[in-house]
N, C-alpha and C positions, 0 to 999 in steps of 0.2 A: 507506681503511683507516687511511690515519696520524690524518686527524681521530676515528675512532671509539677507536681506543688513548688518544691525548690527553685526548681526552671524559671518559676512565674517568680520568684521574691520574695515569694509568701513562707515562713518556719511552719513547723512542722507544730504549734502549739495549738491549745482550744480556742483562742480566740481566733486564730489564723484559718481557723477551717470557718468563718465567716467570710473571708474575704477570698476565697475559692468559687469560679464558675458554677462551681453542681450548688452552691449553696444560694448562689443567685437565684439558678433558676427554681433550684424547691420554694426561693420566697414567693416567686411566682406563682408556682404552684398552689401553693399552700393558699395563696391571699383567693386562688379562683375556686378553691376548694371549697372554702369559707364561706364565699358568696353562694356557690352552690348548695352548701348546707345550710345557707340563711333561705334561699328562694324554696326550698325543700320545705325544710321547718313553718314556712308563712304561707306560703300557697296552700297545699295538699293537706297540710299540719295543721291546718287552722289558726295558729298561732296570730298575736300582734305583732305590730312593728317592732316594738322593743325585744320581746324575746327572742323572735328570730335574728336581731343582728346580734344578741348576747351567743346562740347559737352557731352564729358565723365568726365571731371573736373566738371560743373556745374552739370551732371544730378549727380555724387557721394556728392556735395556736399549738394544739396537739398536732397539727400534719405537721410543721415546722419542727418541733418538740420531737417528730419521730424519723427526722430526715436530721438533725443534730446529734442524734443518740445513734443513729446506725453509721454516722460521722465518723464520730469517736470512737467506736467500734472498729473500722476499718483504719482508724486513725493508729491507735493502740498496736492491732496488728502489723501493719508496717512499720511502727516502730521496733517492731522486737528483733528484726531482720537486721543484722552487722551491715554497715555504712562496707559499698561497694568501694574494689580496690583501685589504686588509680596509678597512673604509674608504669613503667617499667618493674618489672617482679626480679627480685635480685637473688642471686642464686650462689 
């Protein structure tokens, strides 16, 4: 994973893992999520307009919120891995 991030241009840092594909599309994700827990929350839920988009702000904000934290998780792990050798190995 760490060579493929690198690949792109992108460091290996926390804010770098915002500008990485997977994190594109969790915003995706996340923002249809939202919406689906606002439609959820308002229809079926009884709920008014306003509650249910405060519903769809927090439920997008935690999908995102849990696609950043398992980020950095996998982030962290690849880091602890020794930077691959390059080279001819001299003997």
């Amino acid at each position: 994973m760490a060579a493929a991030v690198e690949s792109t241009g992108v460091r290996r840092t926390p804010l770098g893992l915002l500008y990485t594909a997977a994190s594109m599309i969790a915003a995706v994700n996340s923002v249809l999520g939202g919406a689906g827990l606002a439609l959820l929350g308002g229809w079926p839920g009884g709920l008014g307009t306003g509650p249910a988009v405060v519903v769809g702000v927090a439920g997008t904000l935690v999908l995102y919120g849990l696609h950043l934290w398992y980020g950095m998780r996998r982030n962290a792990q690849v880091g602890l891995r020794p930077p691959p050798v390059r080279g001819r190995s001299r003997r």
